[in-house]
C-alpha positions as CSV (number, residue, x, y, z in Angstrom):
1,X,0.0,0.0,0.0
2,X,1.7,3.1,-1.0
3,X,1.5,6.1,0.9
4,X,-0.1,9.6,-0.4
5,X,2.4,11.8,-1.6
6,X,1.8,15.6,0.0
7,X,0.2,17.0,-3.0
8,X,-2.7,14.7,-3.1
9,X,-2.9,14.9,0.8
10,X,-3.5,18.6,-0.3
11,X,-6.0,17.7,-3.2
12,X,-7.8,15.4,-0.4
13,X,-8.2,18.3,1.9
14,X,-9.5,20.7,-0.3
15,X,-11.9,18.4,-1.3
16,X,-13.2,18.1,1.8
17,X,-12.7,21.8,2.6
18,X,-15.1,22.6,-0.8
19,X,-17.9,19.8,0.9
20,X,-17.5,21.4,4.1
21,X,-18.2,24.9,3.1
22,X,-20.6,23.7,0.7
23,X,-23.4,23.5,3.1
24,X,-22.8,27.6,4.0
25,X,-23.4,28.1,0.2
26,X,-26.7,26.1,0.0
27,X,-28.0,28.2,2.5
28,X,-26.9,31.2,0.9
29,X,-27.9,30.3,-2.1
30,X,-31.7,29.6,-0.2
31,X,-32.4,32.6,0.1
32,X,-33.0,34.0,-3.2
33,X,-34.0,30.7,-5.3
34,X,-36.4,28.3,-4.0
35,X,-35.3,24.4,-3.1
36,X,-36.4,22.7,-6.4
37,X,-35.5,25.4,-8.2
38,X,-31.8,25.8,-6.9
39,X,-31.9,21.4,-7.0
40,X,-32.6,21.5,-10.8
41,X,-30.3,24.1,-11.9
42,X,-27.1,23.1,-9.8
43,X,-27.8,19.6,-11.6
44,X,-28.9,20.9,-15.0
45,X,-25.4,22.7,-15.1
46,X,-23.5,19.9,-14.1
47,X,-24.8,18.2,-17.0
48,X,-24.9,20.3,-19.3
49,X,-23.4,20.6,-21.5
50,X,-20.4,18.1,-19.8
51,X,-22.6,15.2,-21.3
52,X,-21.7,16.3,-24.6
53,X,-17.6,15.8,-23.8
54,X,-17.7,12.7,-21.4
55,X,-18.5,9.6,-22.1
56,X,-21.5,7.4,-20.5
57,X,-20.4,5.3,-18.1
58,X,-21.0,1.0,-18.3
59,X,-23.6,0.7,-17.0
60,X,-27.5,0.0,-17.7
61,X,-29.9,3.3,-18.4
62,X,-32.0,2.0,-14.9
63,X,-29.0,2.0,-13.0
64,X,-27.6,4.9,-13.8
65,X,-31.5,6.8,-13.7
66,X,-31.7,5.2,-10.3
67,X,-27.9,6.4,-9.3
68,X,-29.4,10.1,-10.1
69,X,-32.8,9.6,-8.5
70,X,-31.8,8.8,-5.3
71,X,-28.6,10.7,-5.1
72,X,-29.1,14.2,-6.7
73,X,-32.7,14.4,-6.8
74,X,-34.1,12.9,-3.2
75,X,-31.2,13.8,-1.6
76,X,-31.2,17.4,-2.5
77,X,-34.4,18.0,-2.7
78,X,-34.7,17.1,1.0
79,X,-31.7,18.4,1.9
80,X,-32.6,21.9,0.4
81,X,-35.7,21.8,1.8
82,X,-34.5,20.3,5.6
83,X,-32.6,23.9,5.6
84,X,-35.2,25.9,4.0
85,X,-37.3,25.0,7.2
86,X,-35.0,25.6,9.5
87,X,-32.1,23.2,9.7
88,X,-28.6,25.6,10.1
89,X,-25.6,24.9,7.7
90,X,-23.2,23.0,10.2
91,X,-25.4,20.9,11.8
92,X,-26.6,19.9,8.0
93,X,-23.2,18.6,7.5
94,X,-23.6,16.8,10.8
95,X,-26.7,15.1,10.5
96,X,-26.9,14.2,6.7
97,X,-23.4,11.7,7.8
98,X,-25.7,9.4,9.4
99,X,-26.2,7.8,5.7
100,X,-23.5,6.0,6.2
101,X,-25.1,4.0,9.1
102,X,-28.3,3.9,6.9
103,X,-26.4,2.2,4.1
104,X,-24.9,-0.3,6.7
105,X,-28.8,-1.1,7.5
106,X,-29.8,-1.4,4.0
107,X,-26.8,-3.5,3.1
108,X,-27.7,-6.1,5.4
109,X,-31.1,-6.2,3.2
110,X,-30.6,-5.9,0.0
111,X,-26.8,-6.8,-0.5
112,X,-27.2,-9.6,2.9
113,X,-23.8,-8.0,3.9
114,X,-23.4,-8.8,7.7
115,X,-22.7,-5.9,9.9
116,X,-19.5,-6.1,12.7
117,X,-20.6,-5.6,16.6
118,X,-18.6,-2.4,16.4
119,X,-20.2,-0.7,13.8
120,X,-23.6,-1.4,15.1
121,X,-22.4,0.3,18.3
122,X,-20.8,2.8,16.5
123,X,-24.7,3.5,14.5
124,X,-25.8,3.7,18.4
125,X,-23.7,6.3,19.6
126,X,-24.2,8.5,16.0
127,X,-28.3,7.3,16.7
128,X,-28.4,9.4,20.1
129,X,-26.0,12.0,19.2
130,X,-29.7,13.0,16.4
131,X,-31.4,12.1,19.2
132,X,-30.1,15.0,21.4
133,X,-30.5,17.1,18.3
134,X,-34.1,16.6,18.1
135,X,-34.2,17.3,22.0
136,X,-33.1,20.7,21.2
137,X,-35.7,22.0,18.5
138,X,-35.2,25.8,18.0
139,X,-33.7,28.3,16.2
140,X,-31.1,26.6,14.7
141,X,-32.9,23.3,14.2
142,X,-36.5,22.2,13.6
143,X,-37.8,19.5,13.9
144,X,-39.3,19.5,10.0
145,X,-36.1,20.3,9.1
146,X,-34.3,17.9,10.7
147,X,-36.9,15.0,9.6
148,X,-35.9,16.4,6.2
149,X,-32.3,16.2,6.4
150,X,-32.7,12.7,7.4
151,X,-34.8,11.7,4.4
152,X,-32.1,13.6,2.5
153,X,-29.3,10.9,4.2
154,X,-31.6,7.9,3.4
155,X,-32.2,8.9,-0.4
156,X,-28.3,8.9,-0.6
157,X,-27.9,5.7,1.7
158,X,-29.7,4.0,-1.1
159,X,-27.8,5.6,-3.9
160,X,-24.8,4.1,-2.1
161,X,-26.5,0.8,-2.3
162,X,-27.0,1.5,-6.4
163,X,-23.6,2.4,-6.6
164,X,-21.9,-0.9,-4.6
165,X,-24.0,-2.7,-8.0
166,X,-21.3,-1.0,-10.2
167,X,-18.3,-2.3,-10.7
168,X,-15.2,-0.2,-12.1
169,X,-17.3,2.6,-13.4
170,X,-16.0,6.2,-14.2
171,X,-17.4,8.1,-11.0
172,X,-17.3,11.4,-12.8
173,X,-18.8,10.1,-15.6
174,X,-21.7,8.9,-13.3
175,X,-22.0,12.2,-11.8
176,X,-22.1,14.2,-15.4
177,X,-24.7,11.9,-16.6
178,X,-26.8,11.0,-13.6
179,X,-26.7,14.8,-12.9
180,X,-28.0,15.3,-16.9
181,X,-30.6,12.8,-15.9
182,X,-31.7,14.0,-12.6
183,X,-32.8,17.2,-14.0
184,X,-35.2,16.3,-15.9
185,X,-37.7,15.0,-13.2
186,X,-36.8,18.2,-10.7
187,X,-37.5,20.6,-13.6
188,X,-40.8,18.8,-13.9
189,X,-41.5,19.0,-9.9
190,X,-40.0,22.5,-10.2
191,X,-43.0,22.9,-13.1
192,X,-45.3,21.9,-11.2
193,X,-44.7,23.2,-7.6
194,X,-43.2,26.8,-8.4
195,X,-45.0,27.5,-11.5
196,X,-43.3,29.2,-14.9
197,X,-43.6,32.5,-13.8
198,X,-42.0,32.0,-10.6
199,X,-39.0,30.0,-12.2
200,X,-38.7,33.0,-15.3
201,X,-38.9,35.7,-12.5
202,X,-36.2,34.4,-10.3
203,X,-33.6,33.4,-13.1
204,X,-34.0,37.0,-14.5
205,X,-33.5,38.6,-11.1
206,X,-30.5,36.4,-9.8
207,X,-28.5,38.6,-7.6
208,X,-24.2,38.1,-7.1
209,X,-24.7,36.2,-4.3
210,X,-27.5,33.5,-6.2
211,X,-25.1,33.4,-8.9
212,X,-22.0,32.9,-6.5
213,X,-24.1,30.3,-4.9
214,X,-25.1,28.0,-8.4
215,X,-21.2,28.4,-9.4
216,X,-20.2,27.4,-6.1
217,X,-22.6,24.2,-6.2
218,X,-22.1,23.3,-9.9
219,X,-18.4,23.7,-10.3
220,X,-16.3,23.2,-7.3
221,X,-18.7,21.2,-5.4
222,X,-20.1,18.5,-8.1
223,X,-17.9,18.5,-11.2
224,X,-14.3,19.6,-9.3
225,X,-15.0,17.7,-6.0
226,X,-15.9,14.5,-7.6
227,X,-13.3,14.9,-10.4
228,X,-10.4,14.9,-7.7
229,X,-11.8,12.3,-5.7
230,X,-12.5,9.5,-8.2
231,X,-8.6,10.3,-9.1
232,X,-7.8,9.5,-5.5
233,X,-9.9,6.3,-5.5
234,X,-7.9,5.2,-8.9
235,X,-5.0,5.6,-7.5
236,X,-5.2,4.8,-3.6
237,X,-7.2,2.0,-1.3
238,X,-10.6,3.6,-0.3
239,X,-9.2,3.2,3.0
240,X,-6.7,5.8,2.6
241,X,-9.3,8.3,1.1
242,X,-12.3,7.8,2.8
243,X,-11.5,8.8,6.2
244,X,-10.7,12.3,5.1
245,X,-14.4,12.4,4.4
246,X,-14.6,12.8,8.4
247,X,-13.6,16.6,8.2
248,X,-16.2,17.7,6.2
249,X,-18.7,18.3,9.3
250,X,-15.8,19.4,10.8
251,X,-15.6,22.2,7.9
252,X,-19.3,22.5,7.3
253,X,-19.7,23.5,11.4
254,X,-16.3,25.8,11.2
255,X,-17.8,27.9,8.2
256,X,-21.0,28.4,9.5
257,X,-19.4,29.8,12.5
258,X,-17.3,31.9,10.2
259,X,-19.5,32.9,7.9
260,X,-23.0,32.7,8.8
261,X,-21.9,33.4,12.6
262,X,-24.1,30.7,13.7
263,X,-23.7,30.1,17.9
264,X,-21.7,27.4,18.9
265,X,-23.8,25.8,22.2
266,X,-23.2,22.8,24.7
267,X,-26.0,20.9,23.1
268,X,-24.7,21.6,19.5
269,X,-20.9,20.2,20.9
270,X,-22.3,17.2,22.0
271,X,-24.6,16.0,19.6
272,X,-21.8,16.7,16.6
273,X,-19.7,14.7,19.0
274,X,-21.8,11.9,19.1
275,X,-22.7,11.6,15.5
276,X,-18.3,12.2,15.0
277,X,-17.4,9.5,17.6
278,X,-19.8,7.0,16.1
279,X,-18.2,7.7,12.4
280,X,-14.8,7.1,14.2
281,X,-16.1,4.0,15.6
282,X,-17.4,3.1,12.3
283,X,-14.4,3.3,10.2
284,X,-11.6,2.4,12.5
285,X,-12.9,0.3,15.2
286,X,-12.8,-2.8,12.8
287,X,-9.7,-2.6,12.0
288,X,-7.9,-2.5,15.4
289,X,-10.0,-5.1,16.6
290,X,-8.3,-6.9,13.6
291,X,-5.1,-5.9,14.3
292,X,-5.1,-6.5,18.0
293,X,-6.2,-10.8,17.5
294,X,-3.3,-10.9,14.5
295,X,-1.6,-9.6,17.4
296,X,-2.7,-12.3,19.8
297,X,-2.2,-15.4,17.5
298,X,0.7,-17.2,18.3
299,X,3.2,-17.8,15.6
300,X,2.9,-21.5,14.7
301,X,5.9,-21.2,12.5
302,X,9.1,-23.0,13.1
303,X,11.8,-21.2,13.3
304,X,15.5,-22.3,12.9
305,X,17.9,-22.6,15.8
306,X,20.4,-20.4,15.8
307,X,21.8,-21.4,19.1
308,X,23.7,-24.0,17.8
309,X,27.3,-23.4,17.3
310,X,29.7,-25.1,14.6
């Protein structure tokens, strides 16, 4: 296993980094285009017109519509929505990590994958760190918005479960086609819930900060972010990569303080905590329980003697 050089250490980070502030954007971006609206057009630039230049990826036209279905447009359209009603920026980025626990669960049913005694304890601790969130329902949470949020990290638990179906696919690929396909059905919900006018009226009064918002979301976010990471994922184990995916709740809740000058608060600490330690739990826990019985087993192998002299 070769180790990452410092450059794509760096190209890691800022990943992360764009993921993490990502969620400050969306909420930004909220406040001068609607949640279906801003869902189709970050996907309907991602697509478009990137379809045109890269190719489709190997896979069948259901799987791929399914990939987009349940990972741009139920995930974002909840996720958008979740903050529309209430849900703040960085503890978005908290709760919406709780997919991975909700993959674990549907893995076990659909893919009859057997999940380890530490990461079900690990779903447990992350479990009652949401729990405390919904304790405190406020100004910085509601509890709409955070039954939203969760929907949004269910729709994207069972993209995850779409996507463990393909086998050595172009991940960018994916994403410029699945986005391409995903905005179809949210410009028809978009149709249908906002209504023409309201969709011609808002794109012909976008402001800097709606514009700085789509950029944000289209470019660095989808097509840069996933660009850099499926290069890492060529190149690496996934268990050299995926763990840096830990910091981007780290970076969502730093940038909301930043920028949005949301409070930090005892019962926002704890809960992040909670849903953090159970991700730690998650990811490392099974291998040093591993590592600890190679540790144990005795060595069965004979060894020469060296003791004996000539």
């Amino acid at each position: 296993m070769k180790n990452l050089p410092p450059k794509h250490i760096l190209a890691a980070l800022l990943v992360v980094l764009i993921w993490g502030v990502n969620f400050v954007v969306i909420k930004i971006g909220l406040h001068g285009i609607s949640p279906l609206l801003l869902c189709f057009l970050r996907f309907f630039l991602a697509g478009f017109p990137a379809i045109l230049f890269v190719k489709r990826p190997a896979v069948p036209f259901l799987g791929l519509a399914a990939y987009g279905l349940f990972n741009f447009v139920g995930q974002f359209i909840f996720l958008f929505t979740g903050m529309y009603l209430g849900v703040s920026a960085g503890l978005a980025s908290v709760i919406l990590q709780v997919q991975v626990f909700i993959t674990l669960g549907l893995a076990v049913f659909f893919l009859h994958e057997k999940p380890t005694f530490s990461r079900l304890i690990g779903a447990l601790v992350s479990l009652s760190g949401i729990g405390f969130l919904a304790l405190h329902v406020g100004g910085d949470i509601t509890l709409r918005g955070l039954f939203f949020v969760l929907l949004a990290a269910f729709s994207w638990a069972c993209g995850n479960i779409v996507t463990k179906r393909f086998h050595n696919v172009d991940v960018f690929g994916l994403v410029v086609w699945g986005s391409a396909i995903a905005s179809v059905p949210l410009f028809i919900l978009c149709f249908f819930v906002d209504g023409w006018a309201s969709i011609t009226n808002t794109v012909v009064h976008l402001d800097r900060y709606s514009l700085f918002a789509l950029a944000y979301l289209v470019y660095p976010t989808t097509l840069l972010g996933y660009a850099l990471w499926n290069n890492l994922l060529k190149h690496y184990n996934a268990a050299q990569v995926v763990p840096f995916t830990l910091l981007v709740p780290i970076f969502g809740l730093a940038s909301s303080v930043i920028f949005l000058h949301e409070p930090i608060e005892g019962w926002k600490i704890i809960a992040s905590s909670l849903v953090f330690l159970g991700l730690l739990i998650n990811l490392f826990a099974p291998r040093l329980i591993a590592a600890w019985r190679n540790k144990k087993r005795p060595d069965y192998r004979i060894k020469p003697d060296c003791s004996i002299k000539r």
